[in-house]
N, C-alpha and C positions, 0 to 999 in steps of 0.2 A: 523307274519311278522318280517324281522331280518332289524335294521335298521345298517349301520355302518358310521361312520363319517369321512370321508377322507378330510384332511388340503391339499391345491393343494402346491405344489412345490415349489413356490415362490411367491409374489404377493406384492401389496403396503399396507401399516401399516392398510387403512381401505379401504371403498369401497363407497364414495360419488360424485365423479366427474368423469367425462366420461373421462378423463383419466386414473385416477386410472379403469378404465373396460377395456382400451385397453391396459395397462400394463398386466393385471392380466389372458388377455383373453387367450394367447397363454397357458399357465396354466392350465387354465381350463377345454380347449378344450381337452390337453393330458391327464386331469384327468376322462374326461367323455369319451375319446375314451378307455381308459385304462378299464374302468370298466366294458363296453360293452363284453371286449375281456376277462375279467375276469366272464365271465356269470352274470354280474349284471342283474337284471329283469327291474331296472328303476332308473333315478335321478334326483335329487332334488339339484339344485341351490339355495346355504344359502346366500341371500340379494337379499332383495327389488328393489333393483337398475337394477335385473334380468340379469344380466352380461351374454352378451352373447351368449343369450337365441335362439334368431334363428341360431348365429353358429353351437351350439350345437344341437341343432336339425335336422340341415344340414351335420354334423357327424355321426349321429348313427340312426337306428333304433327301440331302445328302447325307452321309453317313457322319456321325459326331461320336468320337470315342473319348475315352477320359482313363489315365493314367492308372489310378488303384483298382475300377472296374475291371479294365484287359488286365494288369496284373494280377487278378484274387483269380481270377478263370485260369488263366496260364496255370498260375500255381495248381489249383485244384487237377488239373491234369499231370503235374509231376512226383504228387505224395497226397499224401489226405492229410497230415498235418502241418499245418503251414503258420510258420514266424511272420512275424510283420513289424521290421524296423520302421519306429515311428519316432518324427521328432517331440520334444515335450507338448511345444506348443502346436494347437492343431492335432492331438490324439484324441480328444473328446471327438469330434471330425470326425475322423477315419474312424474311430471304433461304431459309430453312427452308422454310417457308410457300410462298413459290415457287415452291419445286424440288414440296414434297409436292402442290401445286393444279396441277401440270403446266404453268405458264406460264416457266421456265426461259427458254424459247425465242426469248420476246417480249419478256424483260424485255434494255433493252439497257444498262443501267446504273442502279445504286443508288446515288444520290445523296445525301450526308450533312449534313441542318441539323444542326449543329452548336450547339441550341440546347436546354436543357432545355427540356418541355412545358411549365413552369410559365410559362418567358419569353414561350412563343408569345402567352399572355395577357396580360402583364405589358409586356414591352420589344420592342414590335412594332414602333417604328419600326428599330430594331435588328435583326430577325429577317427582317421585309420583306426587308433590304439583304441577306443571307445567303439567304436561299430565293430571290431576286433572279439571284443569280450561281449557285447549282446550276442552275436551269431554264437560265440561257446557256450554261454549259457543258457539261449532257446535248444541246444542241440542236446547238452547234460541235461537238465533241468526241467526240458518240455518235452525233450524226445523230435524235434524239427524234424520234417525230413524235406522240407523246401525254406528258402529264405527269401519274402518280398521286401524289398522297400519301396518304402510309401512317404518318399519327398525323389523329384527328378534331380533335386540338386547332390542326391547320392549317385549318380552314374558314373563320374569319370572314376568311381573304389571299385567297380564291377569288374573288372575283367583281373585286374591281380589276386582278389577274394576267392574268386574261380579256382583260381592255380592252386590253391591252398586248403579248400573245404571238399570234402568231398559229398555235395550235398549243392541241389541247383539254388543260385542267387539268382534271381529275377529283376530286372531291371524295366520297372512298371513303363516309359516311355515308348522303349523298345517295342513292345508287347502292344501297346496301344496304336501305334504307328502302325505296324504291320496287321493289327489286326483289320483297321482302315483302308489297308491297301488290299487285304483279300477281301472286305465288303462288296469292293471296288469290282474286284477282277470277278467276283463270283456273281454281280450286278443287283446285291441284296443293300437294305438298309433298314433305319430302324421303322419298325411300325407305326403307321400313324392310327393305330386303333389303342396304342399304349400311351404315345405321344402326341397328341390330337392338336392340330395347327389351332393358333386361336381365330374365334368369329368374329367378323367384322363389329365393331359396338358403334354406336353413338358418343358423339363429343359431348359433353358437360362442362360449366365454369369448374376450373382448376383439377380436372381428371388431362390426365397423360397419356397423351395420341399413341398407340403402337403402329407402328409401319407394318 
């Protein structure tokens, strides 16, 4: 599997507010139409916040996965009640996202790092300690028996958290990437009777051509 990382065009400094998703989207969308045309076999949307995600699927034909989405499923296959470390900003988001992916049910608690994403890279010994005490308290307190996060900028805490909990951490990237690649391999994608390409329209003074 050849993985490649394309930065979209332009976009706002992070990806936490539903504005910053409708800045970044027109971006997006030309980066996922662009890659279709470039014989891409499938893509994977980097943030939780899933920017996008049915536009994008309303573009192309290829397979479009999105980070919190493969992660809420994963989860739901490893326990029936599942944590969801969320950063502050961007939980309104994700709790959305929830309810509209139908996992409401399973999710048994949203858990708050309290850390901006830039720290997660920056001041981890810091952040460790804080995403440390959410995973013990979804586990006392809510009874966890899976733990998602729901920012990609929590990945490189995943594998020492492992060694430590006994209870799976989900590492929503991971999940979404693979889930793409068995799309791939199984020769399935998303529906276009869910996702329906859009119809050719008419120009108008100051309406916006879609490709």
């Amino acid at each position: 599997m050849e993985i490649e990382v394309v930065p979209i065009e332009a976009g706002p400094y992070s990806m936490e507010f539903a504005t910053e998703e409708v800045l970044a989207g027109p971006c997006i969308l030309d980066a996922v139409r662009k890659a279709e045309n470039d014989g891409v076999d499938g893509v994977v949307l980097d943030c939780c916040v899933d920017p996008v995600l049915r536009a994008a699927r309303e573009t192309v034909r290829i397979p479009v996965m999105a980070p919190l989405h493969s992660g809420l499923h994963v989860a739901s296959m490893l326990g029936y009640r599942t944590a969801v470390l969320s950063m502050r900003n961007g939980q309104q988001t994700i709790e959305e996202h929830i309810r509209a992916y139908g996992f409401e049910h399973k999710v048994c608690s949203i858990q708050v790092v309290d850390c901006p994403p830039a720290d997660l890279i920056e001041s981890q010994e810091y952040c460790l300690d804080v995403i440390r005490r959410e995973i013990e308290l979804a586990m006392s307190a809510h009874r966890a028996e899976a733990i998602l996060f729901a920012c990609t900028a929590m990945s490189g805490y995943v594998d020492g958290l492992r060694k430590q909990y006994d209870i799976p951490i989900i590492e929503p990237m991971a999940c979404a990437i693979n889930m793409a690649a068995s799309l791939v391999t199984l020769g399935l994608s998303h529906s276009k009777q869910c996702y329906e390409t859009l119809p050719a329209r008419k120009s108008a003074p100051g309406s916006i051509d879609i490709p």
